[in-house]
N, C-alpha and C positions, 0 to 999 in steps of 0.2 A: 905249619906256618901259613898265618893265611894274606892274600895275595893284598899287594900295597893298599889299594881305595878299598879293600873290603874293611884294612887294619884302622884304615882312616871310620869309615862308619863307625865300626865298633868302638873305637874308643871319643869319637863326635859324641856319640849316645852315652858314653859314660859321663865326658864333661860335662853334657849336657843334664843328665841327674843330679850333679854335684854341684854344679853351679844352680837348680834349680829353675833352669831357663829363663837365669841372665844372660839378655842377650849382647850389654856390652861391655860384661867378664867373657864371654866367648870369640869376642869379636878382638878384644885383646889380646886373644890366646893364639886366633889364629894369624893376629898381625907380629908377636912376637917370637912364637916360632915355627911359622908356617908349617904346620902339622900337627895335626891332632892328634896324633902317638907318642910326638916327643913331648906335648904338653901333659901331659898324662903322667908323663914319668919325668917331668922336672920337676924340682924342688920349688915348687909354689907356693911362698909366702908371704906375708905381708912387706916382709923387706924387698922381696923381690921384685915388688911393683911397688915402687916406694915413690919412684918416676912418673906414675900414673896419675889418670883421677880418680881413679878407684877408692874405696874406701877400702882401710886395714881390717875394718869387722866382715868385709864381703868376703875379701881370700880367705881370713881365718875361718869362716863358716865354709868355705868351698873346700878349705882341708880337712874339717873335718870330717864333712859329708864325705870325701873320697876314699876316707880310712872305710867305711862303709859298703864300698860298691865294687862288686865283681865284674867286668868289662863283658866278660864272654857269657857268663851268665844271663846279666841283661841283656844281650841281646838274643839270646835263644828265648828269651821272652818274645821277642819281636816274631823271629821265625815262625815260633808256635802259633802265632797269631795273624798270620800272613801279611805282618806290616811290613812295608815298602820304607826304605828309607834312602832320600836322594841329598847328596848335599850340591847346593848349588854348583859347583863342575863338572856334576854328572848330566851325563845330556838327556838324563830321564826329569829335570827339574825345569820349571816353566819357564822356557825361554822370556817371554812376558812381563812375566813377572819378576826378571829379572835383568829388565832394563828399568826399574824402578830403582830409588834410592833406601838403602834402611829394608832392604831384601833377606827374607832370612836364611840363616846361613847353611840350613837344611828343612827341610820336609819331611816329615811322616804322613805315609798314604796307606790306606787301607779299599781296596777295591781298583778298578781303572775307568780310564776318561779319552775320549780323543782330543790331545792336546793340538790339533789343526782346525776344531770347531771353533768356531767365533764365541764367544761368553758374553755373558749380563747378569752384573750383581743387581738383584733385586731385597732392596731392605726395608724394613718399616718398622713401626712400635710391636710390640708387643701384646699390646692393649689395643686393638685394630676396630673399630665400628665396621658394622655388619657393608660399609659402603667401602670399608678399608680391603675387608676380606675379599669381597666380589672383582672390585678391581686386581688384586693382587691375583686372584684365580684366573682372569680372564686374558691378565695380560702374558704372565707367566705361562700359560698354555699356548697362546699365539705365537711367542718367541719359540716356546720348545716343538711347536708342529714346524716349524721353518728351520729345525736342526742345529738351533742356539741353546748352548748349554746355559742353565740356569744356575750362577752362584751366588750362596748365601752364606747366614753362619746358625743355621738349625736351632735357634731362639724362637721360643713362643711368635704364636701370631703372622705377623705378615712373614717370614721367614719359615717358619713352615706349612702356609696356605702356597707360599709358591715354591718349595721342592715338592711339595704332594701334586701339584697342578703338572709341573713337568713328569713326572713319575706316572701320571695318570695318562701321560700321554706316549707314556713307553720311550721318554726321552731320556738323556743324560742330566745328571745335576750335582754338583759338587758342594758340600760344607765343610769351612772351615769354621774347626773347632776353636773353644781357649784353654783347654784342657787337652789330656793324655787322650789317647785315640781310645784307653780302654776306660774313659771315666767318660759320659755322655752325659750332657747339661742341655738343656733340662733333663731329670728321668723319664721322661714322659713322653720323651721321642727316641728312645730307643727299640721300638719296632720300627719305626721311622729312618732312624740309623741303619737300621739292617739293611732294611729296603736300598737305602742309599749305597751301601756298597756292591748291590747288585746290578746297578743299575747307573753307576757313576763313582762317585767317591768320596770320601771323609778326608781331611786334608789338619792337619796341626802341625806348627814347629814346636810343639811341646808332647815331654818325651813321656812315655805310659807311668800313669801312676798322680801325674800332675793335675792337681784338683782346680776345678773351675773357678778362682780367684779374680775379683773384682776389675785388677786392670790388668788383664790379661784379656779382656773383650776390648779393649780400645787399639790394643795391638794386634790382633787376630786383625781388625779388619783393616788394616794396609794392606794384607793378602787379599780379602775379599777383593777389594779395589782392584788390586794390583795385575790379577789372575785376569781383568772384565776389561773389555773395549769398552765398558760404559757404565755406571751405575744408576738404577732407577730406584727412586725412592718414595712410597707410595704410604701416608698418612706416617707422620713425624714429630711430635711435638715440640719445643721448640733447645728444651736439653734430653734430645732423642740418641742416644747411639749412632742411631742411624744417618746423623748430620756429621757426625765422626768420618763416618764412611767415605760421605760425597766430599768432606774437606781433602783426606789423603787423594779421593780421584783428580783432584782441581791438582793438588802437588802434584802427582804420578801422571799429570797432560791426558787424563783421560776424561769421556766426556761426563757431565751429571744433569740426569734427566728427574721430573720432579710430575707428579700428579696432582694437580690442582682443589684444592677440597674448599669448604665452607669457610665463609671469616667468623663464623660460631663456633666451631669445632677447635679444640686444642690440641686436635691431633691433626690438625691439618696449618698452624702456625709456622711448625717447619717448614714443611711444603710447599707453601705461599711467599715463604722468606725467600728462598731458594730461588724461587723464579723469578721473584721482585730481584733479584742478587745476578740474574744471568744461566740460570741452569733451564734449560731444553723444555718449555712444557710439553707433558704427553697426555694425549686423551686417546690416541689409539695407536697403536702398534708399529702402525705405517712410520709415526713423528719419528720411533729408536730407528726404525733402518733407515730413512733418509739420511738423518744424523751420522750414524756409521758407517754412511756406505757401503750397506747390504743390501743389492737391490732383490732380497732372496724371494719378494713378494711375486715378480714380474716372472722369475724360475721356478717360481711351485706347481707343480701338475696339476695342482686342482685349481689354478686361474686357467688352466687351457678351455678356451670355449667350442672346442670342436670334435669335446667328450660326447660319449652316448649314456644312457642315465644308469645302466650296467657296468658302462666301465669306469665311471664315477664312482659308484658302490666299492665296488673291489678294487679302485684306487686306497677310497678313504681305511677302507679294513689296512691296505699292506702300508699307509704311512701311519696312521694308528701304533699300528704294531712294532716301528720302528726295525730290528733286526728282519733279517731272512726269515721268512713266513712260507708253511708249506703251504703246497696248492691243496691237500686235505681237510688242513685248517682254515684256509679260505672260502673251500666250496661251503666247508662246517658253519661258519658264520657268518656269508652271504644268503645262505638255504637255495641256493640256485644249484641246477645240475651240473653235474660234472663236465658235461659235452661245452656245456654256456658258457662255463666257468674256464674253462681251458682253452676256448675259443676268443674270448675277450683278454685273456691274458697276453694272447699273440699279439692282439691290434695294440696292446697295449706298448708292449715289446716294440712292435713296429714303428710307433710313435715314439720312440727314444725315452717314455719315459718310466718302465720297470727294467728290471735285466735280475736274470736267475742266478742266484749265488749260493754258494754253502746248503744245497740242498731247499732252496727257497725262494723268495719273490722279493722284491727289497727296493725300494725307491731309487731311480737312477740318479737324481741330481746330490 
């Protein structure tokens, strides 16, 4: 017998096959008999939501999909695959994101994230001009050096020029998908994907096996939004997705910051709307923390001016590197001696801003 929230998963996951991730045939379900075990095994039929606004073709298709689907089975699929599954009253699901409205009613995670880092949805076209990619690269790595995690939804282009840019910088970055955790859209960032769960995480309320479907990207990014103290949105056209985005942030009170592009450009008509409309213009890094109240620029070790040009060095290596960084691997990639290199680590220590962890070196703030 397995244990009450675990029965709850397993059978969330099965509804959630059988309804096809409808989200509100699910959201019925769980208003009508608060649990997801007893839905499972009550007689679900079109009479039985007759009360409803459901349509009688949607339960008929959810029953019969459920003739279909083995509860424990599916989810040893999950296990095999090291997917994470939280329904929102588990306290592994994003607080956050769950003071927003139209939250969904569970999460499938593959990988982890520090859910106390501050986030920033950064989103854009698809079809980015080479001024779209640069900014997207430059700004996403300036957030992710300042230990802001980067989220997006792993779509061509600006969305993934800026989980590569956090990535690049040994940061955390989270995508959320619109599909099964085990169907990756585009194909073509699935080396991409991998990366990302080593280094952060892949995020879908849609359960494996679910293919990346049209409008299942305009509900995906509620999440996007929802997860971010803020969304940036960097070259846009003017029926972009990514205006999708910054709409839910404006509902969900969070803030929408917008980069400023040419009155020629078509991918910069979103973007100009945006800010003509009240959203944050940004041309540098500094406009997002002001805006959020992170003054993390003033606490970075590398604004300290009373560094020496060595301990600057082997700064930049151990925030680079993000984790706990050996002093072996340090001396390796400064090329400085060992005596220098362990010498300047103390001053460093001393000035409050490394401390030795987990067998390593690792940014104090």
């Amino acid at each position: 017998m397995l244990e009450e929230d675990l029965e709850e998963k397993l059978f969330y996951n099965a509804l959630n096959l059988a309804s096809e991730g409808n989200f509100a045939l699910l959201t019925a379900f769980q208003k009508r008999f608060r649990s997801f075990r007893k839905a499972w095994f009550s007689n679900i039929n079109p009479t039985a939501f007759s009360d409803s606004r459901l349509e009688a073709a949607t339960i008929q298709k959810f029953s019969n999909n459920q003739k279909k689907i083995d509860p424990e089975k599916e989810w040893r699929k999950l296990i095999n695959l090291g997917i994470e599954l939280n329904l929102s009253t588990d306290e592994k699901y994003p607080a956050f994101l769950r003071e927003t409205s139209n939250y969904p009613l569970a999460l499938y995670q593959l990988g982890k994230y520090d859910e106390k880092r501050p986030k920033v949805a950064v989103v854009g076209t698809r079809r980015p001009t080479p001024y779209g990619k640069s900014v997207a690269e430059k700004l996403a790595k300036e957030l992710a050096r300042l230990q802001i995690t980067i989220v997006s939804g792993l779509a061509s282009g600006i969305d993934t020029y800026s989980h590569t840019a956090a990535l690049e910088e040994n940061s955390e970055t989270i995508a959320v998908l619109g599909s099964g955790l085990d169907n990756i859209f585009p194909s073509s960032n699935k080396k991409l994907a991998e990366k990302i769960t080593k280094q952060g995480a892949l995020i879908s309320e849609y359960a494996l096996g679910t293919p990346p479907l049209k409008y299942h990207f305009p509900a995906r990014n509620r999440i996007i939004s929802g997860l971010s103290l803020g969304t940036l949105v960097i070259e846009a056209p003017l029926k972009s997705g990514a205006l999708i985005t910054s709409r839910f942030a404006l509902e969900q009170n969070r803030e929408v910051f917008s980069v400023p592009g040419s009155i020629l450009s078509k991918n910069s008509e979103g973007t100009n709307e945006l800010i003509k409309n009240g959203a944050k213009l940004v041309n540098q890094v500094e406009d997002i923390l002001l805006e959020l109240n992170l003054p993390l620029l003033e606490h970075s070790p590398l604004s300290a001016n009373n560094l020496t040009e060595e301990e600057t060095v082997l700064l930049k290596i151990i925030e680079k590197f993000g984790s706990a960084i050996s002093v072996d691997e340090i001396i390796s990639q400064s090329r400085m001696d060992a005596s220098n290199v362990n010498q300047n680590l103390t001053f460093l220590e001393l000035k409050n801003l490394i401390k030795f962890d987990s067998g390593g070196y690792r940014l104090k703030f």
